[in-house]
N, CA, C and O atoms as a MOPAC input file, in Angstrom:
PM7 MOZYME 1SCF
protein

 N      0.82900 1    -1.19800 1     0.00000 1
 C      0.00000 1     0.00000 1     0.00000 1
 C      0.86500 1     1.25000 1     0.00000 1
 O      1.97600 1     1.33700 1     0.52300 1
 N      0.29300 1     2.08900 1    -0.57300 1
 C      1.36200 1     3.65900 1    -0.68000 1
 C      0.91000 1     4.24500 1     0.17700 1
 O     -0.25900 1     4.16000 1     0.55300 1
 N      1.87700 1     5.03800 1     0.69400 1
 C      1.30200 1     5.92900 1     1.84400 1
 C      1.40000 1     7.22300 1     1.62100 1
 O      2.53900 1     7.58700 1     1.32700 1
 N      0.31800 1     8.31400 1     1.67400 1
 C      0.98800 1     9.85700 1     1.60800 1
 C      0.33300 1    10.56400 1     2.97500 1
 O     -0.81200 1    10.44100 1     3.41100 1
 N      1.39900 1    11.31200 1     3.48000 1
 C      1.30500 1    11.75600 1     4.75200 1
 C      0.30800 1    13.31400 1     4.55000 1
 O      0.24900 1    14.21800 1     3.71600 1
 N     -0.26400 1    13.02200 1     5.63800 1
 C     -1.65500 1    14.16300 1     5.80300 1
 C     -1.59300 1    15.03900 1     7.15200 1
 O     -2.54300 1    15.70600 1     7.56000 1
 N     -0.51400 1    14.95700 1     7.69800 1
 C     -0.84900 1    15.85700 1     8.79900 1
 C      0.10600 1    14.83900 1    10.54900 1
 O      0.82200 1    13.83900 1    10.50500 1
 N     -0.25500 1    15.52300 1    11.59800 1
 C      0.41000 1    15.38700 1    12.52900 1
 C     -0.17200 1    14.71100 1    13.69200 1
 O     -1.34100 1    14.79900 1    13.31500 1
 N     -0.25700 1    14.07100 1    14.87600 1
 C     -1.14500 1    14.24500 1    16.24900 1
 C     -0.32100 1    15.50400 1    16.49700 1
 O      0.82300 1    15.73600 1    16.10800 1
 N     -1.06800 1    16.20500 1    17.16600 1
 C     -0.97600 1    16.83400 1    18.49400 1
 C     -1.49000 1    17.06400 1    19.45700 1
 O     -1.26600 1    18.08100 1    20.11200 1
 N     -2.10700 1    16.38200 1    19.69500 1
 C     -2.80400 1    15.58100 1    21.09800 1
 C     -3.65600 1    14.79200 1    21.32000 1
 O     -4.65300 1    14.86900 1    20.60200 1
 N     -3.61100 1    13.49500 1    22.61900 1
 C     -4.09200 1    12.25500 1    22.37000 1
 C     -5.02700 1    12.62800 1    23.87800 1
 O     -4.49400 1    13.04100 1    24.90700 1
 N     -6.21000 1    12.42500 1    23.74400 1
 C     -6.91900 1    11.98200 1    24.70400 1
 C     -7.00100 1    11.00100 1    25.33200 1
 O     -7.99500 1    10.50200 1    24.80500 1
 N     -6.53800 1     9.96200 1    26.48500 1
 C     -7.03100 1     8.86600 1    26.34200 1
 C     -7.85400 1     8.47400 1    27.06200 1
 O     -7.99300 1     7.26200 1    26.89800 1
 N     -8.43700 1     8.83000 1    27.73100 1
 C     -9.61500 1     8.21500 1    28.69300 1
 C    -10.96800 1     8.03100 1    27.47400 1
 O    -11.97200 1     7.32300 1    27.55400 1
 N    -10.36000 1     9.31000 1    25.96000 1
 C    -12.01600 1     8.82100 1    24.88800 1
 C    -11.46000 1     7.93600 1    24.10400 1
 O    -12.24100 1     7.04600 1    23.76500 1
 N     -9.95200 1     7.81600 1    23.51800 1
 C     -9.44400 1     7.53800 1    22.95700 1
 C     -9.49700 1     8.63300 1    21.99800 1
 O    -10.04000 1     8.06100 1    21.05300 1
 N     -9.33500 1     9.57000 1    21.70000 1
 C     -9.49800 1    10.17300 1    20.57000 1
 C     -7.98300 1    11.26500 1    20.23500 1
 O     -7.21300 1    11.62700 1    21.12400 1
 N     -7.86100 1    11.59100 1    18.90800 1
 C     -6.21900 1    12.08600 1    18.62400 1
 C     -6.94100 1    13.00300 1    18.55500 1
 O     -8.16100 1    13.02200 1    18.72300 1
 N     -5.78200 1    14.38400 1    18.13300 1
 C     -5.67300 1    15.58100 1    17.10000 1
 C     -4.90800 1    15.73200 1    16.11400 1
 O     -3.67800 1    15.70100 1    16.14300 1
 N     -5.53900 1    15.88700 1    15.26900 1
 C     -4.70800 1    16.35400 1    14.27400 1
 C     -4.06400 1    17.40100 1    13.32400 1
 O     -4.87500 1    17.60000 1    12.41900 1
 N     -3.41600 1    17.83700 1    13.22200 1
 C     -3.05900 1    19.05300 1    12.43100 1
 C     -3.16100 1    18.54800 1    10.94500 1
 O     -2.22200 1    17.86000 1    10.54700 1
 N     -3.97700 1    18.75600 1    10.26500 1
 C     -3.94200 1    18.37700 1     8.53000 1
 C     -3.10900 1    19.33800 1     7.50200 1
 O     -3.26800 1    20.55200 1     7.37500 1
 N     -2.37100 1    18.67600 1     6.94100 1
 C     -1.53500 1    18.90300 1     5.89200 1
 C     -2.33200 1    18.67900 1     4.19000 1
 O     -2.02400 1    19.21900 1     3.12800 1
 N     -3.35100 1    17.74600 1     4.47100 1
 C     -3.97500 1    17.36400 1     3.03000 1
 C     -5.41500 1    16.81300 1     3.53800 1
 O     -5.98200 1    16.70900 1     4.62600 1
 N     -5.59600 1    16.62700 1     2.70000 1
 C     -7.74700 1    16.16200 1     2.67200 1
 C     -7.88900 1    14.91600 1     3.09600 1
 O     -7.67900 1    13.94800 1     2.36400 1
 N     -8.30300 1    14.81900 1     4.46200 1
 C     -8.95700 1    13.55000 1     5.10300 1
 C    -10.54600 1    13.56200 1     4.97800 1
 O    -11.28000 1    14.53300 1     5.16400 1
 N    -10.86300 1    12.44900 1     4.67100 1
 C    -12.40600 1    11.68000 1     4.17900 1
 C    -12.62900 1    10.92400 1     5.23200 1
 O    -11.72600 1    10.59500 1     6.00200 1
 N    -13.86500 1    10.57200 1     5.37000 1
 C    -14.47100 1     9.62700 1     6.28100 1
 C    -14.50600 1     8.44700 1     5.21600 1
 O    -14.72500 1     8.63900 1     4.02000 1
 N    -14.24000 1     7.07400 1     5.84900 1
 C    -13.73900 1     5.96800 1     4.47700 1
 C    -12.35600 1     6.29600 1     4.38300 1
 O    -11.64800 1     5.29100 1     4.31900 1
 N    -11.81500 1     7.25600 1     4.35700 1
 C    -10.22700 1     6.64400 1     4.00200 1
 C     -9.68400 1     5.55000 1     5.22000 1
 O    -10.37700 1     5.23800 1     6.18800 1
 N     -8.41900 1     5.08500 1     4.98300 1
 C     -7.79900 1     4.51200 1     5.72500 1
 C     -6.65500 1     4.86800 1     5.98500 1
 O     -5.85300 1     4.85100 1     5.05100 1
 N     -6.35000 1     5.15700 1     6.87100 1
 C     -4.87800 1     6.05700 1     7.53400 1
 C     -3.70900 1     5.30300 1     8.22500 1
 O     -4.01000 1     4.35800 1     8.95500 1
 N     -2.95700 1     5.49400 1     8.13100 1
 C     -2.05200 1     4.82700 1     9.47700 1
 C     -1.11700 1     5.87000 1    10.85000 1
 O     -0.95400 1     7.08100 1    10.70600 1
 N     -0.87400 1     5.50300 1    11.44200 1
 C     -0.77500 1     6.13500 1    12.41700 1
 C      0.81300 1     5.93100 1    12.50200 1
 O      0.97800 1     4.71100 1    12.51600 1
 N      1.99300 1     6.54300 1    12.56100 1
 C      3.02900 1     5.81500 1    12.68100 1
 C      4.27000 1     7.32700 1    13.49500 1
 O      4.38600 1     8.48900 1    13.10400 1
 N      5.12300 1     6.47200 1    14.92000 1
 C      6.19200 1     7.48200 1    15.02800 1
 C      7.01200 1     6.19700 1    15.83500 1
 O      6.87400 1     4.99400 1    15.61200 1
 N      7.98300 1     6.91000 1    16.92700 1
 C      8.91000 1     5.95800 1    17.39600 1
 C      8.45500 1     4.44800 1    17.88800 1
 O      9.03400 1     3.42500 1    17.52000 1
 N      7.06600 1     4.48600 1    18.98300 1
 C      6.76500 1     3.02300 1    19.41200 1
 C      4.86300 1     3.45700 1    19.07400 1
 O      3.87200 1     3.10800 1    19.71500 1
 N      4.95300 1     4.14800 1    18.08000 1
 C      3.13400 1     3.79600 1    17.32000 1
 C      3.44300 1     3.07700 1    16.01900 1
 O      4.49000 1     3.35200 1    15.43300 1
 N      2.40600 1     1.96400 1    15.41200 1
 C      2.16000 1     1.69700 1    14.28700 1
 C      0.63100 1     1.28100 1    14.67300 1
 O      0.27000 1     0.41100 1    15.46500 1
 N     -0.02100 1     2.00900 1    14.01800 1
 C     -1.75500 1     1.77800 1    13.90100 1
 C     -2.35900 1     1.68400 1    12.42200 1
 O     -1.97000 1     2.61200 1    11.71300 1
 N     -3.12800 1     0.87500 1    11.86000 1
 C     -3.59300 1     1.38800 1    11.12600 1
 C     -5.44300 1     1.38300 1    11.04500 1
 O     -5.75800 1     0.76000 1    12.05800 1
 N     -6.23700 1     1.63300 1    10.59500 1
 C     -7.64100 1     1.84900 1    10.55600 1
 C     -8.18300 1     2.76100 1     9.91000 1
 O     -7.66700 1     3.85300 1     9.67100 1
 N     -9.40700 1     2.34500 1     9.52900 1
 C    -10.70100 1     3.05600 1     8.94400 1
 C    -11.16000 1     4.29500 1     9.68200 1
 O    -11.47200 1     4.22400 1    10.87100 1
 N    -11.21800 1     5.66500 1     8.86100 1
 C    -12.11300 1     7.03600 1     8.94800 1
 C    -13.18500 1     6.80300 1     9.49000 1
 O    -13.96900 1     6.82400 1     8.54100 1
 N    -13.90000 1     6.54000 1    10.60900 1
 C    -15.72900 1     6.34800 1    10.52100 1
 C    -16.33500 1     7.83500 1    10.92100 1
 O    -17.48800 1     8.26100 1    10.85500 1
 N    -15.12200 1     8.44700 1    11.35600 1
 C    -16.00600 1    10.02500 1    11.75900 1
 C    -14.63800 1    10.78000 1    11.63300 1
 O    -13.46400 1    10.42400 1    11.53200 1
 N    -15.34200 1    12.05400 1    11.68800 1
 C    -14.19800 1    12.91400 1    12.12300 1
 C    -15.21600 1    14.56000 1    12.75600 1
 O    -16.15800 1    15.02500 1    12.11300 1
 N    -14.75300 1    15.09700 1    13.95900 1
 C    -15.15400 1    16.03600 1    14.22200 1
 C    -14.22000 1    17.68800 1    14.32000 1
 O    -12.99300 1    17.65900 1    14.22800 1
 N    -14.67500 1    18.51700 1    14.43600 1
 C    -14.04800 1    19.76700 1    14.27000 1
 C    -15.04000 1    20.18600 1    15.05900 1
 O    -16.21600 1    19.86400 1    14.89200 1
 N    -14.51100 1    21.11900 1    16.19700 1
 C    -15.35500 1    21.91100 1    16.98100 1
 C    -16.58200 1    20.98600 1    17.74600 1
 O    -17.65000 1    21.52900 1    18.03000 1
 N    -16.36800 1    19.74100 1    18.01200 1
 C    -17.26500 1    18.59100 1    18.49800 1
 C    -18.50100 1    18.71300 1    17.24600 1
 O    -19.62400 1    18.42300 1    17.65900 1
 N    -18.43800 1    18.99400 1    16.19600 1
 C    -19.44700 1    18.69600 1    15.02700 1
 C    -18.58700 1    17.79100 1    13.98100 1
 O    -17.48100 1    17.96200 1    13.46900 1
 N    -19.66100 1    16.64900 1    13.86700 1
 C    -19.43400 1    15.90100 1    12.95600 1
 C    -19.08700 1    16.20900 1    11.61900 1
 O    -20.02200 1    16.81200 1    11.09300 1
 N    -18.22100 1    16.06000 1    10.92300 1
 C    -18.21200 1    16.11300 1     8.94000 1
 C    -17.12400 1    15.41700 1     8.50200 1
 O    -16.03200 1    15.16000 1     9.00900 1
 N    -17.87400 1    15.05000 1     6.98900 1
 C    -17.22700 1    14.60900 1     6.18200 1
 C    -16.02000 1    14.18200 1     5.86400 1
 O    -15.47000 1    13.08600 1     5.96400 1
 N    -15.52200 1    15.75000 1     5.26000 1
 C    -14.03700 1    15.52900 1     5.38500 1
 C    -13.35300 1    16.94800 1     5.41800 1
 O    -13.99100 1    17.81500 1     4.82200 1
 N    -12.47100 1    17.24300 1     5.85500 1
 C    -11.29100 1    17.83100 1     6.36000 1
 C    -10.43900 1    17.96100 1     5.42000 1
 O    -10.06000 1    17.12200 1     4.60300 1
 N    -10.02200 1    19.47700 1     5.60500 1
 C     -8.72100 1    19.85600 1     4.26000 1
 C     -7.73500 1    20.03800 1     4.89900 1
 O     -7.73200 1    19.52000 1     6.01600 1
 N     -6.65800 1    20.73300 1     4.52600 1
 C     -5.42600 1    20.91500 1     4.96700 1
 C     -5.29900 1    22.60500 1     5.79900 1
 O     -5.74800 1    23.66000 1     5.34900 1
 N     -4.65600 1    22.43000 1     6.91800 1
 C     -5.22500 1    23.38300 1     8.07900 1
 C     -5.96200 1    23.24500 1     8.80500 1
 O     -5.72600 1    23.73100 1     9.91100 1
 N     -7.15500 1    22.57000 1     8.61500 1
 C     -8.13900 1    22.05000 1     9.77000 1
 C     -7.26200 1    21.15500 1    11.14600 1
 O     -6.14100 1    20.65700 1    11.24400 1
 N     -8.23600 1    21.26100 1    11.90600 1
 C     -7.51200 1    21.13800 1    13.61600 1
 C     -8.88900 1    20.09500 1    13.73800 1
 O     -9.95700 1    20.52300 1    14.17900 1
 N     -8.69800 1    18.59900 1    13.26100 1
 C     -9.80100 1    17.32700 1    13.60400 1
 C     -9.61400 1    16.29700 1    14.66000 1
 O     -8.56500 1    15.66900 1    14.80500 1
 N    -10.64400 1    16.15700 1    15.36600 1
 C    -10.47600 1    14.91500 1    16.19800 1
 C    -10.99000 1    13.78900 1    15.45600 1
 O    -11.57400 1    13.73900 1    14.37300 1
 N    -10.66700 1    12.95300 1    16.22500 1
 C    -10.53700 1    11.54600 1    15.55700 1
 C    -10.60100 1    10.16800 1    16.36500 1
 O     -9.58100 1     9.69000 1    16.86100 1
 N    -11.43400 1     9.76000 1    16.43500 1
 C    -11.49400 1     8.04700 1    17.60400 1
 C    -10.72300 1     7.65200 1    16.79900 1
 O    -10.87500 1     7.77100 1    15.58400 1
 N     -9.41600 1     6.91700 1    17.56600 1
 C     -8.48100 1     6.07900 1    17.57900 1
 C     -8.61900 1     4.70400 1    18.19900 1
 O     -9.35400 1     4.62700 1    19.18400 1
 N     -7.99200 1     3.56200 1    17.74400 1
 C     -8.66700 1     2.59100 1    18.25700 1
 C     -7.38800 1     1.50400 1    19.04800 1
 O     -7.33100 1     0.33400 1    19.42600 1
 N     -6.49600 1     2.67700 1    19.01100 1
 C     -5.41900 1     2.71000 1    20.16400 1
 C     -4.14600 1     3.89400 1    20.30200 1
 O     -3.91400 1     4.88500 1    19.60900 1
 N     -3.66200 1     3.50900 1    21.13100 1
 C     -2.62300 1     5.03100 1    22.05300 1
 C     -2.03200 1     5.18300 1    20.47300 1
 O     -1.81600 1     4.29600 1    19.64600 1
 N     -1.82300 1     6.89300 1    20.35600 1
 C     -1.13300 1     7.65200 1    19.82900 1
 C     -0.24200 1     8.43100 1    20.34100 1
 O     -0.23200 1     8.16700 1    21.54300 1
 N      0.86700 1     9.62100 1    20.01400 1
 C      1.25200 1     9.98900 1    20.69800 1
 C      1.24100 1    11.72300 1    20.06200 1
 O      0.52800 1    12.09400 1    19.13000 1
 N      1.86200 1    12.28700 1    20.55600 1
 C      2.20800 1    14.01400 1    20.19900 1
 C      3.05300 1    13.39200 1    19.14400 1
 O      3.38700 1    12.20900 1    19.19800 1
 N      3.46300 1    14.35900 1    17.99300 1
 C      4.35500 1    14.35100 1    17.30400 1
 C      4.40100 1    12.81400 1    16.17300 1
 O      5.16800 1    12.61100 1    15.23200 1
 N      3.29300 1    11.93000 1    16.70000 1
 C      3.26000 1    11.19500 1    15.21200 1
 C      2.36900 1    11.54500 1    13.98000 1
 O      1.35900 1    12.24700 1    13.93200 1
 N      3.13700 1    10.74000 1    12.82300 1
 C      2.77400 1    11.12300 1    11.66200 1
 C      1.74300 1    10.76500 1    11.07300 1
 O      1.69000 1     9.61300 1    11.50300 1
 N      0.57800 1    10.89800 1    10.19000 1
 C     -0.60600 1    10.37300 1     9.74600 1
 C     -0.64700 1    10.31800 1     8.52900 1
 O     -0.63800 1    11.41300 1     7.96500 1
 N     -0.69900 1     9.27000 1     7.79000 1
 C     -0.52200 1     8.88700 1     6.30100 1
 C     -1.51200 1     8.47600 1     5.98200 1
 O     -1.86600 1     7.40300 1     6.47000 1
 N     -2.38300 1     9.17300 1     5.01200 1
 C     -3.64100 1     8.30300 1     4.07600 1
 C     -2.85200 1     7.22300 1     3.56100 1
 O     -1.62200 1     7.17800 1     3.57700 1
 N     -3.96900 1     5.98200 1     2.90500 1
 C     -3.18700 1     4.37500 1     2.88300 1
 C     -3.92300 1     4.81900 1     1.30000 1
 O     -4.97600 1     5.44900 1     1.20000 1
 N     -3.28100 1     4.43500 1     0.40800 1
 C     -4.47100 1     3.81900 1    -1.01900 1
 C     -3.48100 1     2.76400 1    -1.55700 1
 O     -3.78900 1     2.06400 1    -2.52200 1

């Protein structure tokens, strides 16, 4: 699978599980991402994404999105759309 990188965490909730992200490029609900830095490798399915606790679609580059994760992330890892 190819990977092109979309953006950053910068901060992990974990008691919801949920990241932040800083976007670099256009995240979709349906894509598939991976999660990757020193001791993360995740990968999984888009099923939501929120901005400002409102649900949408998808997210461009500059947007500030949360995101259920479906395990620990950290500050400073990288987020790669998968196709």
């Amino acid at each position: 699978m190819e990977r092109h990188e979309i953006g950053r965490i910068t901060h992990f909730y974990s008691k919801i599980g949920v990241a932040i992200i800083q976007l670099d490029d256009l995240l979709k609900v349906g894509d598939r991402i991976a999660v990757v830095g020193s001791t993360t490798d995740l990968e999984q399915d888009v099923k939501s994404i929120q901005v400002e606790h409102q649900n949408i679609d998808q997210a461009k580059a500059g947007d500030l999105v949360g995101l259920k994760v479906q395990d620990k992330v950290r500050e400073g890892d990288t987020v790669f759309r998968l196709s």
